[in-house]
C-alpha positions as CSV (number, residue, x, y, z in Angstrom):
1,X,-42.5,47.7,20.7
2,X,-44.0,48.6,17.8
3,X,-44.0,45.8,14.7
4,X,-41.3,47.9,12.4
5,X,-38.9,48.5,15.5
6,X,-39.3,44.6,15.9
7,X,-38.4,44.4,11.9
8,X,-35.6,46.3,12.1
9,X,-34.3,44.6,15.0
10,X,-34.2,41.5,13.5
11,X,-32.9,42.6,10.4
12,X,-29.9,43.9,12.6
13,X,-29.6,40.3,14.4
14,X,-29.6,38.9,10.7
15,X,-26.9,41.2,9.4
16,X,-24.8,40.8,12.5
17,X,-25.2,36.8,11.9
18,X,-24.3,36.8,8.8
19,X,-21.3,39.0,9.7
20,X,-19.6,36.8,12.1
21,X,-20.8,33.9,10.3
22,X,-18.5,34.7,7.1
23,X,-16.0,36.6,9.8
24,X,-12.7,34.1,9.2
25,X,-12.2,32.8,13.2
26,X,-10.2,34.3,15.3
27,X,-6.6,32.4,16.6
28,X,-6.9,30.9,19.4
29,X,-3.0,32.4,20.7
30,X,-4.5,35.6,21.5
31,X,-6.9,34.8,23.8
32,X,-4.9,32.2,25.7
33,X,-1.8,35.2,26.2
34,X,-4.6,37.3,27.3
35,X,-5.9,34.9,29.5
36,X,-1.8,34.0,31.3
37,X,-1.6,37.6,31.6
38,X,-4.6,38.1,33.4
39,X,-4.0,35.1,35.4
40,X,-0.7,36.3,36.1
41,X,-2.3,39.6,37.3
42,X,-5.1,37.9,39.4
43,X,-2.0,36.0,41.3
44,X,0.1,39.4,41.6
45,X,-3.0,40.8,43.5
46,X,-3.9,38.3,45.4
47,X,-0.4,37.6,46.7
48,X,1.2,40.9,46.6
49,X,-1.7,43.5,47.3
50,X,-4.4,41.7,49.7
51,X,-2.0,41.5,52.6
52,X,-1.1,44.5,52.1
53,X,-4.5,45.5,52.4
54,X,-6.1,43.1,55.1
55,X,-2.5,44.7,57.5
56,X,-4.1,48.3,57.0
57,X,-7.8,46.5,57.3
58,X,-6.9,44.9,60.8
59,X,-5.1,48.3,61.5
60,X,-8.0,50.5,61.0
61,X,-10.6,47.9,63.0
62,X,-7.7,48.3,65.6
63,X,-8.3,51.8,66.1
64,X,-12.2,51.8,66.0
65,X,-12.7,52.3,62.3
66,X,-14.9,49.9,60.2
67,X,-12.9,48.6,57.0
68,X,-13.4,45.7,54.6
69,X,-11.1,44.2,52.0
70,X,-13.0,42.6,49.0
71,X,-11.3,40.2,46.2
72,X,-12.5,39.7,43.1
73,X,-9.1,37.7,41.5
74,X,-11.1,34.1,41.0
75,X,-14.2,35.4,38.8
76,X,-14.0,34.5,35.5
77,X,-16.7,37.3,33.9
78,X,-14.9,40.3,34.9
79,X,-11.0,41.3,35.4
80,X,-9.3,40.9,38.2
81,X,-9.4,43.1,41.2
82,X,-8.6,43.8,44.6
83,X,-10.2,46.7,46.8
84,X,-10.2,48.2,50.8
85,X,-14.1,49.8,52.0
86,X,-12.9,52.2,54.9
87,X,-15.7,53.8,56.7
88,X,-13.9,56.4,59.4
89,X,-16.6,57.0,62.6
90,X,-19.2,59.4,61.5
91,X,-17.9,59.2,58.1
92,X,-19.1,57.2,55.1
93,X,-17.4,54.6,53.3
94,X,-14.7,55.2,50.9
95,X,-13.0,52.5,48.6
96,X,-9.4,51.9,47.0
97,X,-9.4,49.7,44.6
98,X,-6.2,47.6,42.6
99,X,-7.9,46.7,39.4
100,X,-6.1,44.8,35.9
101,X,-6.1,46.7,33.4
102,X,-5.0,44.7,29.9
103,X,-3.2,48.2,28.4
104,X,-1.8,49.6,31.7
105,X,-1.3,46.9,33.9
106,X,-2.9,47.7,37.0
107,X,-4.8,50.3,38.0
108,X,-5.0,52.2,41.2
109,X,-8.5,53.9,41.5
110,X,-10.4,55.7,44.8
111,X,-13.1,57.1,45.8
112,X,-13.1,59.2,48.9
113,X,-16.7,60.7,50.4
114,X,-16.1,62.9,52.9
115,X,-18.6,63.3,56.3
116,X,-21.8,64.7,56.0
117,X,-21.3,66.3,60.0
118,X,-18.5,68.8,58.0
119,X,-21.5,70.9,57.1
120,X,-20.6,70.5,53.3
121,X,-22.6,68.6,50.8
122,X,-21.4,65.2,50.5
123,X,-20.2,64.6,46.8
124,X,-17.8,61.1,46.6
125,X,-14.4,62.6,44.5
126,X,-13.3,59.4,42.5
127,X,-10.3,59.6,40.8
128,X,-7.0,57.4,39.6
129,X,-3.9,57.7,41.5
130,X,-1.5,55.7,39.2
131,X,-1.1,53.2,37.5
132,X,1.9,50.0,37.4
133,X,3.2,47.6,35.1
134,X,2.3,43.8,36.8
135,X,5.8,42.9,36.6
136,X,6.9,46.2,38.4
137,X,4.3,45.5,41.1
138,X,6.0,45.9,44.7
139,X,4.6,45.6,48.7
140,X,6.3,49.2,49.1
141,X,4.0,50.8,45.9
142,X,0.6,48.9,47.4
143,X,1.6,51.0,51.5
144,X,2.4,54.3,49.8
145,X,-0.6,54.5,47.8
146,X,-3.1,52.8,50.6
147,X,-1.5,54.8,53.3
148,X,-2.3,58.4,50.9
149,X,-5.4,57.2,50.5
150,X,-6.0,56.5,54.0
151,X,-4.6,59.7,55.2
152,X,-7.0,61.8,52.4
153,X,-10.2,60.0,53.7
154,X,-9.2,60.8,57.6
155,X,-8.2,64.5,56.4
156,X,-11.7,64.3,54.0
157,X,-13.9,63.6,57.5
């Protein structure tokens, strides 16, 4: 890096200092509702959708299939989320995944990747397939949309 792009970067680190140094703080309620609701979310997925998901995990290893459930509703640097890795035989892995998100509630997102042996070029089709309030958030929404989303991937291979 060139001395005047070093200039200019500091002069942008100064200005942004400066900025949030005169910035009147923040209250401290927002963050802490923020932070219930995503707790509250976090617990909704953990208790409501994993089962849901290891039952259609063990399922799927049941009939020769190779499928993984991952949780992600204890980290602290991300929001919370909840997904199922399917791999069909001779197929390549596919994921649903339950995420929070703070304006919609939570978020139902998949990405299906149909076999390479269909003679086809493999392109992964990723797409959203609704969205729920966490309040609203029932065992019977979490079967309907894993079981589409199983039946697309073993239509997809």
């Amino acid at each position: 890096m060139t001395s005047e792009f070093v200039n200019r970067l500091r002069s942008l680190l100064a200005a942004y200092a400066e900025l949030k140094a005169s910035a009147p703080s923040a209250s401290k309620a927002a963050p802490r509702a923020a932070d219930r609701k995503r707790s509250a979310c976090a617990e909704s997925l953990r208790t409501i959708v994993r089962p849901v998901l290891d039952a259609f995990m063990a399922e799927l290893k049941a009939a020769g299939h190779d499928a993984s459930t991952r949780d992600h509703t204890d980290r602290e640097d991300s929001y919370p989320s909840v997904a199922l890795s399917f791999t069909p035989r001779a197929g390549l892995a596919s994921a649903l995944m339950f995420k929070y998100d703070p304006r919609r509630g939570i978020l139902v997102q998949r990405e299906i990747k149909p076999s390479p042996h269909k003679g086809r070029m493999v392109t992964a089709s990723g797409d959203r397939t609704g969205t729920i309030g966490v309040d609203a958030l029932t065992t019977q929404w979490v079967e309907t949309k894993t079981l589409a989303f199983v039946a697309d991937v073993l239509k997809a291979n």
